[in-house]
C-alpha positions in Angstrom: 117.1 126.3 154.3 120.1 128.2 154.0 123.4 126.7 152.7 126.6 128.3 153.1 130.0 126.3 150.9 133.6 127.2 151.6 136.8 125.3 150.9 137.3 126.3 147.5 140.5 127.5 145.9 143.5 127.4 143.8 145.4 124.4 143.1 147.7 122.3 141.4 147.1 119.6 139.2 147.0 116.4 141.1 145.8 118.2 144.6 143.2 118.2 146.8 141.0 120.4 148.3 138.0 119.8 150.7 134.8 121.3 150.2 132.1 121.7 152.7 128.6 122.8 152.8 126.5 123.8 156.0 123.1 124.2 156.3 121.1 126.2 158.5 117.3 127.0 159.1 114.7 124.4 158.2 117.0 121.3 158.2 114.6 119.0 159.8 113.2 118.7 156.3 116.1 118.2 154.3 116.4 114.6 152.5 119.5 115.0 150.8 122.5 117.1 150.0 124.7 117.5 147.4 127.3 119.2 145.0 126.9 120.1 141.6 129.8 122.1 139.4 129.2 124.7 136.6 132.3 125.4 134.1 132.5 128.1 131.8 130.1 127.5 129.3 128.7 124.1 130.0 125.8 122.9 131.7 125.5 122.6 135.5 126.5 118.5 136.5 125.8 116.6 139.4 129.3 115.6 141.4 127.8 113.5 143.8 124.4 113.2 146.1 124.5 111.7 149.8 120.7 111.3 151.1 120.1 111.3 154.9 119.8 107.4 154.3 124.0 107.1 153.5 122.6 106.4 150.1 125.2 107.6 147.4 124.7 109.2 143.7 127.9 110.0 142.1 129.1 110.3 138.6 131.2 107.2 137.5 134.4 109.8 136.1 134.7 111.1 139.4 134.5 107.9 141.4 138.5 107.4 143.3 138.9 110.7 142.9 136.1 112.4 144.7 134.0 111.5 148.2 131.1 112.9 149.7 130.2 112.5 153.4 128.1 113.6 155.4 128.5 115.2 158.8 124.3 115.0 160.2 124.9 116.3 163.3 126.5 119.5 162.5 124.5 119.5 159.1 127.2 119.6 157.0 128.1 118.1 153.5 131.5 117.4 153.0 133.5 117.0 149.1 137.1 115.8 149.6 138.5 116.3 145.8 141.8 114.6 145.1 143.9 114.1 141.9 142.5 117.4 140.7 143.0 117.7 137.1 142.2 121.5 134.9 138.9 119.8 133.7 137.8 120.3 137.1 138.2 124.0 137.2 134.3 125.2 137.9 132.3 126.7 140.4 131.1 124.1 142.9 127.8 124.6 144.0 125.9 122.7 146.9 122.3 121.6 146.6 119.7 120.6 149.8 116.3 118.5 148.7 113.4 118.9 151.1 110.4 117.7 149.6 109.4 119.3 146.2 112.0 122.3 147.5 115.0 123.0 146.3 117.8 124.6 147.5 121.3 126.2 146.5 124.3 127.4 148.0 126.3 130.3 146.5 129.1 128.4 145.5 132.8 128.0 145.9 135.4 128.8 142.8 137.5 125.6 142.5 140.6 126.5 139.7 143.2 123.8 139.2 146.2 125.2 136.9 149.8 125.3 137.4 
């Protein structure tokens, strides 16, 4: 499975930006998608997790602010950001689950700043 993310950017506090992830390759076997962020020195965290079910994971801070969809017959993973705020700033990153495999996209640079 191959993932390729886009949509990331520059932008203000209080903006939005739309990611999206698509996948290619083995996708018959994918289960669920998802986005994860990595700031500068922290930990990589889950954003949110949409399996092929509708079924939703998603961390309670982002909840209102962030929504991911999902897109199954073009394979795509969508996360529409809004009220961006600096704390946000980190490289998005989106995830596929197929079975015990895991897989990664390269990720998209998301800054918010004035």
């Amino acid at each position: 499975v191959q993932l390729q993310a886009s949509g990331g950017g520059l932008v203000q506090p209080g903006g939005s930006l739309r990611l999206s992830c698509v996948a290619s390759g083995s996708i018959a076997s994918v289960t669920a998608m998802g986005w994860y962020r990595q700031a500068p020195g922290k930990q990589r965290e889950l954003v949110a997790r949409i399996h092929k079910t509708g079924s939703i994971q998603q961390i309670d801070s982002m909840k209102g602010r962030f929504t991911i969809s999902r897109d199954n017959t073009n394979n795509t993973v969508f996360l529409q950001m809004s009220s961006l705020e600096p704390d946000d700033t980190a490289v998005y990153f989106c995830k596929a689950e197929a079975g015990w495999h895991v897989y990664w996209g390269q990720g998209t640079q998301v800054t918010v700043s004035s």
